[in-house]
DOLORO-800091 format. One line per 8 residues: number of its first residue (from 1); their letters; for each residue x, y, z of C-alpha. Coordinates in Angstrom, 3 decimals. Each point is the difference from the previous one (the first is absolute). Last residue first. Layout:
residues N
NUM = A = X Y Z ~ ...
//
This chain:
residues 466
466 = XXXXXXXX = 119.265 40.222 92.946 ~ -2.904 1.590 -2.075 ~ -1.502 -3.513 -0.932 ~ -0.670 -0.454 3.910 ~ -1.260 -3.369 1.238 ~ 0.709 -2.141 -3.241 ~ 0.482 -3.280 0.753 ~ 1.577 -2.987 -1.484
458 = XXXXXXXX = 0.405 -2.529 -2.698 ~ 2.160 -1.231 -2.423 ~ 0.533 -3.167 -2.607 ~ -3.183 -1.660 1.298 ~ 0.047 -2.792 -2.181 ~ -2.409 -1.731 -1.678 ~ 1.617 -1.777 -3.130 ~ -2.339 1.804 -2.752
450 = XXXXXXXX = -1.789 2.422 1.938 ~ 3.124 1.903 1.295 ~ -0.242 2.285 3.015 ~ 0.737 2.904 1.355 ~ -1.691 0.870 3.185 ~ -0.745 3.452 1.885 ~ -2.007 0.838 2.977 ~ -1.336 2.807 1.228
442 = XXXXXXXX = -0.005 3.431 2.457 ~ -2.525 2.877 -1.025 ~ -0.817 1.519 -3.090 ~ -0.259 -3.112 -1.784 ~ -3.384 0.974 -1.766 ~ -1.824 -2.823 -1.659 ~ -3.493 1.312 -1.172 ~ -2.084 -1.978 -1.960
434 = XXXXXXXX = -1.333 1.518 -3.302 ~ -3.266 1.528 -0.067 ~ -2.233 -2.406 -2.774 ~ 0.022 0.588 -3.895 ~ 2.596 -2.602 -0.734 ~ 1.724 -0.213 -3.481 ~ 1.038 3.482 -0.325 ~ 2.948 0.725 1.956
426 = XXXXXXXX = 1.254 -2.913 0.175 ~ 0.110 -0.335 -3.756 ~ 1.777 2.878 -0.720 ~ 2.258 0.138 2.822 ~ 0.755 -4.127 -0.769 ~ 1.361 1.478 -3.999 ~ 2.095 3.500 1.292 ~ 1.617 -2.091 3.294
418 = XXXXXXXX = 1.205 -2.571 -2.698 ~ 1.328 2.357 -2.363 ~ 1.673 1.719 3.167 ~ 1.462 -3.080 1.759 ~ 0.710 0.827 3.722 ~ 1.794 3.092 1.919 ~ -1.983 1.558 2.514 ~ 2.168 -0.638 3.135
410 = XXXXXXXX = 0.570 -2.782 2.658 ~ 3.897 -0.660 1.377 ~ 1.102 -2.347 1.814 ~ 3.094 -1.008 2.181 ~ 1.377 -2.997 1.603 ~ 3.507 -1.036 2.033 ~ -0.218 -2.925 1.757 ~ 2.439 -1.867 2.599
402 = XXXXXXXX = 0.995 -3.367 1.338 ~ 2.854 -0.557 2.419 ~ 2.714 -2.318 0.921 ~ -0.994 -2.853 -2.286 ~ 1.525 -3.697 1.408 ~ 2.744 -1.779 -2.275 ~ 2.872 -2.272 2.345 ~ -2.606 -3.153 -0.089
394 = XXXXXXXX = 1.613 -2.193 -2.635 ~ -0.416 -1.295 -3.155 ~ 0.250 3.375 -2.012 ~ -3.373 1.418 -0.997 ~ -2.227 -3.122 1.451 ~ 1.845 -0.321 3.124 ~ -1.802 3.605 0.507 ~ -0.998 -0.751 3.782
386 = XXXXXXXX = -0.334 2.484 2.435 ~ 0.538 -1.256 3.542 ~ 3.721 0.794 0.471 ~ -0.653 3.404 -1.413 ~ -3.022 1.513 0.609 ~ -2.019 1.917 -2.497 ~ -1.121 -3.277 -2.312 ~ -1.620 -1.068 3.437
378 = XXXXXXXX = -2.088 2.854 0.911 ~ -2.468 -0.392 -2.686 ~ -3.388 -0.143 2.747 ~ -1.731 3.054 -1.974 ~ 1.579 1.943 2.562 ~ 2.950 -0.584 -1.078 ~ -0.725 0.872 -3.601 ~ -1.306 3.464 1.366
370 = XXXXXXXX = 3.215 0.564 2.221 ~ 2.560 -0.314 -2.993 ~ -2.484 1.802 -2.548 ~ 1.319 3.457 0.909 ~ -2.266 2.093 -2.363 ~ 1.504 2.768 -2.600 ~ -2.767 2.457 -0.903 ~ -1.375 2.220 -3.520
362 = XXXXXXXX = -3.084 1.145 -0.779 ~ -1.448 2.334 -2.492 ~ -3.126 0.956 -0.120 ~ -3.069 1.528 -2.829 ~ -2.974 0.332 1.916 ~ -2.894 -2.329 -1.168 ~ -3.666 1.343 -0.877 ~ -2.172 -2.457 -2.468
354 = XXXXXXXX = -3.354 -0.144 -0.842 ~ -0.776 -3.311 -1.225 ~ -1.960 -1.685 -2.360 ~ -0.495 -3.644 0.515 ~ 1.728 -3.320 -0.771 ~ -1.061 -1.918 2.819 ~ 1.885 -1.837 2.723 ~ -1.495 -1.631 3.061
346 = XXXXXXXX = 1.915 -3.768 0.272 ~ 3.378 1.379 -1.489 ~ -0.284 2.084 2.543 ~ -0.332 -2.253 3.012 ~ 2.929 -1.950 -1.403 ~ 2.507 2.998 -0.261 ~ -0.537 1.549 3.220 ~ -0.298 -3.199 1.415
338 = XXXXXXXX = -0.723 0.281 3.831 ~ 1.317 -0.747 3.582 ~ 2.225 2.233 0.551 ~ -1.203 2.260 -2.695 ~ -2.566 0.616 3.062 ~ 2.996 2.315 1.889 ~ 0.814 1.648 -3.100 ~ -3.556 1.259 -0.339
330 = XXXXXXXX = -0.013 0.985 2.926 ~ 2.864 2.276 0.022 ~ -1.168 1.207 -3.354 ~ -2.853 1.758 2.156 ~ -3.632 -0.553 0.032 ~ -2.183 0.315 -2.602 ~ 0.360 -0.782 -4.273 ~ 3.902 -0.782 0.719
322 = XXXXXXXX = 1.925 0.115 -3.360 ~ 1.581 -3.014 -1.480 ~ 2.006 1.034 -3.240 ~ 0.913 -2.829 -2.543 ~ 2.605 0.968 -2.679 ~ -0.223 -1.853 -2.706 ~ 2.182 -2.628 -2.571 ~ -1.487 -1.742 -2.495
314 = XXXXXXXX = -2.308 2.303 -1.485 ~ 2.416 0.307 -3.188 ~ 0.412 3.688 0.957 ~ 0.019 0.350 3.816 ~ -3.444 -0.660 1.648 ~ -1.576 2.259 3.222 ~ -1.929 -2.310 2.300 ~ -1.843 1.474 2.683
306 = XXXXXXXX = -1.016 -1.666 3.114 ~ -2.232 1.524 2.434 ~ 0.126 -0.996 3.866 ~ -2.443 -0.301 3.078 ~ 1.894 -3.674 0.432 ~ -3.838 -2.237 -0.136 ~ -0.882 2.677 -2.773 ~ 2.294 -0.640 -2.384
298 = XXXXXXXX = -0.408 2.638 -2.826 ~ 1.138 -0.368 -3.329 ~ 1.133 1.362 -3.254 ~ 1.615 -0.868 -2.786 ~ 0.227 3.177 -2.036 ~ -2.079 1.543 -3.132 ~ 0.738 3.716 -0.030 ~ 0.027 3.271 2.117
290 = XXXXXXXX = 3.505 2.375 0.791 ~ 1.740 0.800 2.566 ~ 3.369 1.238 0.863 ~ 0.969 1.315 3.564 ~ 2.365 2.567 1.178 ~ -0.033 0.201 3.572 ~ -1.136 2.202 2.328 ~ 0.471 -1.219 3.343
282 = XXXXXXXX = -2.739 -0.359 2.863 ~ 0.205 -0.951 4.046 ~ -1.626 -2.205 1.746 ~ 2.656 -2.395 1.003 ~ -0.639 -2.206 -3.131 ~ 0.484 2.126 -2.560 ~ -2.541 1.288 -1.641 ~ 0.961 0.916 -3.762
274 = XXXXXXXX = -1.265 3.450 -1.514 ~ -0.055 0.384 -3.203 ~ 2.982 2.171 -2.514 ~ -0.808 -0.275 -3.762 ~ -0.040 -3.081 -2.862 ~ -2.014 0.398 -2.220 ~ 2.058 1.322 -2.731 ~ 2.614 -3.212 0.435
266 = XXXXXXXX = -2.856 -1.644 -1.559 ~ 0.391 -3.565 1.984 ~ 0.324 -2.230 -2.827 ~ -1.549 -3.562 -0.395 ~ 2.213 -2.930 -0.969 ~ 1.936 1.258 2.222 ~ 3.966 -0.209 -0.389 ~ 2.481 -1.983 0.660
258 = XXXXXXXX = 3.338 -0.624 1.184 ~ 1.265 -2.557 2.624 ~ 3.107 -1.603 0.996 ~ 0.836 -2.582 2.425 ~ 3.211 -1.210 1.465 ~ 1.007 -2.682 2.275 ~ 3.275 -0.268 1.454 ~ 2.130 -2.962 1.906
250 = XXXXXXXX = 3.693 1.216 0.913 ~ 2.140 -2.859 1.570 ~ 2.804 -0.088 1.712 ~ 0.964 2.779 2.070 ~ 2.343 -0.338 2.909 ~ 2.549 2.219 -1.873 ~ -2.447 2.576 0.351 ~ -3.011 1.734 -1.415
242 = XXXXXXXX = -2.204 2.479 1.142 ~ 2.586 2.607 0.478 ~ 0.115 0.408 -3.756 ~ -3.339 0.826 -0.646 ~ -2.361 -2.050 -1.790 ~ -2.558 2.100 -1.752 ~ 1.981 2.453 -1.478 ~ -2.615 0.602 -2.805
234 = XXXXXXXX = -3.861 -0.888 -0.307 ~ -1.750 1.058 -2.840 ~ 2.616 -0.583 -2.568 ~ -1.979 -1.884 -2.562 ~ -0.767 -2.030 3.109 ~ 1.800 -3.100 -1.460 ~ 2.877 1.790 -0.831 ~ 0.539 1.466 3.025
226 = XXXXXXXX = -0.477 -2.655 2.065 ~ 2.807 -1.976 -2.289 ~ 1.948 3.474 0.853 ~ -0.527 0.015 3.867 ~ 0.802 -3.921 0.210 ~ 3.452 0.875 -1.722 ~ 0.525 3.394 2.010 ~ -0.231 -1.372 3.150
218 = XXXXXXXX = 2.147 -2.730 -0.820 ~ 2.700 2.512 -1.171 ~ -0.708 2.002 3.228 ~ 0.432 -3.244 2.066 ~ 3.092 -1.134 -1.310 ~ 0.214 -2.948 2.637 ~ -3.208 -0.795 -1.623 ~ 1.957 -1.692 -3.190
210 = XXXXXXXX = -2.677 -0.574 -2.812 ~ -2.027 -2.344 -1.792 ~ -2.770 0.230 -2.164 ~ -3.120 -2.550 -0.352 ~ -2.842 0.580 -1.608 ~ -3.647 -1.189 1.186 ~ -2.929 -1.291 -1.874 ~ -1.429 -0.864 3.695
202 = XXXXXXXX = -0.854 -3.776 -1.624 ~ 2.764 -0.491 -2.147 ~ 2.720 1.758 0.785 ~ -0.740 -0.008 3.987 ~ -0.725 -3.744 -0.189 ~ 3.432 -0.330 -1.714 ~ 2.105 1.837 2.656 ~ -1.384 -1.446 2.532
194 = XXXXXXXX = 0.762 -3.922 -1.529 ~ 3.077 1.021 -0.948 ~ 0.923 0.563 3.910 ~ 1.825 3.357 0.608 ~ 3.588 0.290 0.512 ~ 1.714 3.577 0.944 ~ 2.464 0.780 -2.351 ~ -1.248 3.402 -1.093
186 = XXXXXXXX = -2.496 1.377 2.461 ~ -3.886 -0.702 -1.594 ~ -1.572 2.466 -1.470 ~ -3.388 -1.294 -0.580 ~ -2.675 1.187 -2.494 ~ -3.512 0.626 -0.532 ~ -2.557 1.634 -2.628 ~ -3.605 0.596 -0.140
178 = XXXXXXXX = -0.680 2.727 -2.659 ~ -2.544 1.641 -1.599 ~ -0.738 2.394 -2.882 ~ -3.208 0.820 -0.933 ~ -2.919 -0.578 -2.638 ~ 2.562 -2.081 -2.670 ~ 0.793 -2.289 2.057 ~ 3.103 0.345 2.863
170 = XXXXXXXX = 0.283 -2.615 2.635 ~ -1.802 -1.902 3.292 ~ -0.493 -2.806 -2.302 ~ 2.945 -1.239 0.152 ~ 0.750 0.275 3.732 ~ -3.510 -1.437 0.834 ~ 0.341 -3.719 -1.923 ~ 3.258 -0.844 1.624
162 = XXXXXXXX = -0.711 1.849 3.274 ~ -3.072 -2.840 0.499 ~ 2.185 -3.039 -0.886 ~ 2.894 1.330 2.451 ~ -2.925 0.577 2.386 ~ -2.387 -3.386 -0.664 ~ 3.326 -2.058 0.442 ~ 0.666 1.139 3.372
154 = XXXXXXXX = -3.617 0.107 1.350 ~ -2.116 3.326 -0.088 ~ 1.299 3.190 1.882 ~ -1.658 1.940 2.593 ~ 3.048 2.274 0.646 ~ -0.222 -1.139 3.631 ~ -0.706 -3.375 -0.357 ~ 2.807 -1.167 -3.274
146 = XXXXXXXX = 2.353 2.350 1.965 ~ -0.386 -1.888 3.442 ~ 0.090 -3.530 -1.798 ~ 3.219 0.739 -1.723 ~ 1.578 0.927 2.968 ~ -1.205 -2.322 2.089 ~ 2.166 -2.871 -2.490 ~ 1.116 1.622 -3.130
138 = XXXXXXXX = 0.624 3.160 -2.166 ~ 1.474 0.260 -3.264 ~ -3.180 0.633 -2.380 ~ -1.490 2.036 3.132 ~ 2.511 2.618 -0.836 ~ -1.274 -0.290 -3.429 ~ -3.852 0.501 0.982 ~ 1.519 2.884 3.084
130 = XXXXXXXX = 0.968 2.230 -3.086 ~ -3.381 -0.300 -2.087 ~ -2.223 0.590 2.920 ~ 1.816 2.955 1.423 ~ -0.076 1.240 -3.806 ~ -3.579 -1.003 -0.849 ~ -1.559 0.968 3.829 ~ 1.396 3.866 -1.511
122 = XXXXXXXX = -0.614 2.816 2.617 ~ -1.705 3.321 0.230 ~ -0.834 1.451 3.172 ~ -0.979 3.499 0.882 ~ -0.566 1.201 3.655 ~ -0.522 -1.413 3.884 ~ 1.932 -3.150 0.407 ~ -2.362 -2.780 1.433
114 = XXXXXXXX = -0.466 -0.585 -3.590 ~ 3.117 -1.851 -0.660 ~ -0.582 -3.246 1.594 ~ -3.450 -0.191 -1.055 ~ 1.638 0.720 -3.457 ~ 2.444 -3.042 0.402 ~ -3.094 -2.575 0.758 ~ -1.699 1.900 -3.233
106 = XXXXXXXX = 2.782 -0.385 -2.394 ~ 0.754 -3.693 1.334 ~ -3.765 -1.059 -0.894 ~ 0.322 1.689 -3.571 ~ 3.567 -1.500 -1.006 ~ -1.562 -3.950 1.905 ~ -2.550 0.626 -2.641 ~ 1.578 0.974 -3.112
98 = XXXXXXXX = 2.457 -3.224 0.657 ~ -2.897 -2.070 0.184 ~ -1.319 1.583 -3.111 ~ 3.084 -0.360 -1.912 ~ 0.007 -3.925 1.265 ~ -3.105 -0.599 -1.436 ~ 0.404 1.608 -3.388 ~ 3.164 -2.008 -0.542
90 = XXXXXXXX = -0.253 0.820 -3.939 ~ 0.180 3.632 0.436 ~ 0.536 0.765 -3.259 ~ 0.652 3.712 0.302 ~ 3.250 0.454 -1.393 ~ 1.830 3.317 -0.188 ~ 3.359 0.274 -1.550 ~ 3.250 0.245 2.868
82 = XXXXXXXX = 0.746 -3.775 -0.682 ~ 2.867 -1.533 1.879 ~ 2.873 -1.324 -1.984 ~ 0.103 -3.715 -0.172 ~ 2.522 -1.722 3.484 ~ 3.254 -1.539 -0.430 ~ 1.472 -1.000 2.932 ~ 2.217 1.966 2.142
74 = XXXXXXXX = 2.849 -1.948 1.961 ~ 0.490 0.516 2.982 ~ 1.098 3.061 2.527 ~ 2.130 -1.201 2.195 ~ -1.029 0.744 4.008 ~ 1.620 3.098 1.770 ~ -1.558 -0.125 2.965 ~ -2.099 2.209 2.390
66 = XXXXXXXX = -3.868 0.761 -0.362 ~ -2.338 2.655 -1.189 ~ -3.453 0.273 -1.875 ~ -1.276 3.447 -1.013 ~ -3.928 -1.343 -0.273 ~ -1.012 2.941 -2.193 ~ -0.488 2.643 -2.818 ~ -3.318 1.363 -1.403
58 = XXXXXXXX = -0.252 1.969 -3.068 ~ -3.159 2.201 -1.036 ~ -1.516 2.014 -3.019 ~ -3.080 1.485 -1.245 ~ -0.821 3.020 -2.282 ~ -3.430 -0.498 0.902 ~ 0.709 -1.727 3.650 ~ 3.391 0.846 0.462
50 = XXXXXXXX = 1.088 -2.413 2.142 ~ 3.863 -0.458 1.515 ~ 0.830 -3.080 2.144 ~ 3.670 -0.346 2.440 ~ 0.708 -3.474 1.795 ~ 3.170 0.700 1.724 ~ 2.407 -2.733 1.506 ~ 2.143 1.661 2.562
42 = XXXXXXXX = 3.122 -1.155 2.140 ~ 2.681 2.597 0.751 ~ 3.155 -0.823 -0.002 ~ 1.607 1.922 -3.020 ~ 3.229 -0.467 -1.490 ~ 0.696 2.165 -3.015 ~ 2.433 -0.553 -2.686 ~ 0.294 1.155 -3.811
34 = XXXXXXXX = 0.594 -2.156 -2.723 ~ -2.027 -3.446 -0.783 ~ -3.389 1.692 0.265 ~ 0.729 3.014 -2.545 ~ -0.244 -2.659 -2.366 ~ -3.044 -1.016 0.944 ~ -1.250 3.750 0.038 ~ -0.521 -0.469 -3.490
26 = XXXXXXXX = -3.085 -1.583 -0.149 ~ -0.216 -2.893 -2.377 ~ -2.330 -0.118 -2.150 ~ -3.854 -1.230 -0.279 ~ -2.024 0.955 3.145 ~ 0.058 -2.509 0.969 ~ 3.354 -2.027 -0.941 ~ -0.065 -2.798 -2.493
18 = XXXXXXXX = 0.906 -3.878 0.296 ~ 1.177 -1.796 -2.922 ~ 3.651 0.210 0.626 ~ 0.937 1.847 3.632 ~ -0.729 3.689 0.225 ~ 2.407 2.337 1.146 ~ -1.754 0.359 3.349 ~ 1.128 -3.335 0.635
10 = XXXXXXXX = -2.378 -2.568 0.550 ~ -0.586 -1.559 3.370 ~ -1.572 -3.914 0.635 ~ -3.568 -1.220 -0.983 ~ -3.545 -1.305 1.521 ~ -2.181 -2.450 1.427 ~ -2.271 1.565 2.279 ~ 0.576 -0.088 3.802
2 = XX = -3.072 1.425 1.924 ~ -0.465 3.590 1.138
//
């Protein structure tokens, strides 16, 4: 988490020439200046939300306290930030190291996770996105132990990277998408210009500012800008006793995703299957299906079979990884070691496909506090050691805790004039048996976006009846 240059607090009224995300004021700023409530406990939350057809998530993090009432300076003029979709990725190099380090940290925190027995779903976007401007005011062994553990690239090649990504990472006219952040910072409390500024213009972050020794009005600002963002997908977020008058800064990362696929599960088909769990034992669950033209491929060095199922526009897809022998235990434990992604991309064919997937719904909040430790961030967790001279000039700011909240949801909902045309023509353009993919035992999901990359979520689906 290296030291970016950057830029200082804006009120949450809005200074001149800089605009809010979403736009507007919420009006629990207000609210923020009247009623008190002293808390002491010390939280930051990183919360995610997925729907994977009718997709959303929101991640908050890296709470970051300290004592002092430092001045708050002067704001500088800053130009509005864009919410319109722009997919010039002119630092094509950068985006692609950034996509990288995002896909390495996903699977080092899923071999983390896995050892749990159940569902997982998780955003490596969100946790990414957060600990990138976190690392834009870190220094010294801090700075170092972020840029390791969340496999980032150099300094300049992140801020450059996120500058490209966020932008792109938005609404067309296939589906509607959203990477958003913000920072509520505590009103008076000085941070450098320089933070501020690389946070604006690289993280294409707003800035608000509230008074955390109202912790329920606080609470209720972040919770409505999260709000917003989500289309209302996530609410009461923050709680009150999460926040104190310790509190300093609020860093948050949102994303939002809706979509549908470009080919239609016929809700018709769909009827009760059995699923084998991984005990032994069987569930029925309802699963769609349905036969067409998919990517397809089977790696036969990890005993698995990839599946790629498109969203309209074909730029975003859901990858599933299904175990062709063995266990999903095992194939977890060689994804050590492997590219999913790569390895793929190196087999693929367009084929015809029979195709059986239960419809599930997942949802789970992960303590990320022990995880990023264990990645070697231990640092940014301590205070004394951590080192955020980068925010505010000194080395008072350390995060007390890091946390995700995620969910999914997979049914049969997708473009129907599309679904009607690929049908047609999937159906009859090859004479020869179909292959089968039938996920009617434990696999792995990944949502990713061709254009930039990313891995915006990811996880594991080990009972869809849960």
């Amino acid at each position: 988490m290296s030291g970016l240059p950057g830029v200082s607090v804006v009120s949450g009224k809005g200074r001149a020439g800089f605009t809010a995300l979403p736009s507007g004021e919420p009006p629990a700023l207000v609210a923020a200046r009247k009623s008190r409530q002293h808390k002491n406990r010390r939280i930051v939350k990183i919360g995610g939300i997925l729907l994977a057809v009718t997709a959303a998530a929101v991640c908050v993090a890296a709470l970051l306290l300290t004592r002092g009432d430092q001045p708050l300076p002067a704001d500088l003029p800053l130009p509005a930030l864009s919410r319109t979709m722009d997919d010039t990725i002119t630092a094509v190099a950068e985006v692609a190291a950034v996509a990288e380090g995002n896909t390495v940290f996903g699977g080092r925190l899923y071999q983390l996770l896995r050892e749990e027995e159940g569902n997982i779903i998780m955003s490596p976007f969100s946790v990414s996105g957060v600990m990138a401007m976190v690392a834009a005011g870190a220094g010294g062994e801090t700075a170092e132990q972020v840029r390791q553990g969340m496999a980032f690239p150099g300094q300049a090649e992140l801020a450059r990277g996120y500058r490209d990504a966020i932008p792109a990472l938005r609404t067309n006219e296939n589906f509607t998408l959203e990477a958003a952040n913000s920072v509520f910072g505590q009103a008076g409390f000085a941070v450098l210009e320089s933070f501020r500024r690389t946070l604006h213009e690289n993280f294409h972050a707003a800035f608000q500012e509230t008074d955390y020794k109202d912790a329920k009005a606080s609470a209720r600002l972040i919770n409505d800008w999260v709000e917003g963002v989500t289309r209302e997908k996530i609410k009461g977020l923050i709680k009150p006793d999460m926040l104190s008058d310790l509190t300093r800064l609020v860093l948050v990362n949102a994303v939002y995703f809706k979509g549908s696929w470009a080919t239609k599960f016929d809700a018709k088909r769909t009827s009760e299957q059995d699923f084998h769990l991984s005990d032994g034992k069987t569930k029925k669950v309802a699963t769609m299906q349905q036969t067409g033209k998919f990517q397809h491929g089977l790696v036969e060095e990890l005993e698995a079979a990839v599946l790629e199922l498109p969203y309209t526009g074909g730029r975003l897809a859901l990858r599933l990884v299904l175990p062709t022998s063995g266990t999903l235990e095992q194939l977890e434990q060689k994804l050590r070691t492997a590219d999913i992604h790569q390895r793929f991309d190196e087999v693929r064919v367009e084929e015809k496909v029979a195709v059986s997937l239960p419809k599930f719904k997942l949802e789970q909040t992960i303590p990320l506090t022990e995880p990023l430790r264990s990645l070697g961030m231990t640092d940014m967790f301590a205070p004394g050691r951590a080192d955020f001279s980068g925010i505010d000039g000194s080395r008072q700011l350390y995060v007390s805790e890091v946390v995700q909240k995620a969910f999914i949801e997979v049914n049969e909902e997708g473009s129907e004039a599309a679904a009607a045309t690929g049908a047609v023509m999937m159906m009859r353009s090859m004479p020869m048996p179909p292959e089968d993919f039938r996920a009617d035992r434990p696999f792995l999901f990944f949502l990713r976006d061709a254009l930039t990359g990313m891995v915006v979520f990811q996880g594991r689906v080990a009972d869809p009846a849960a």
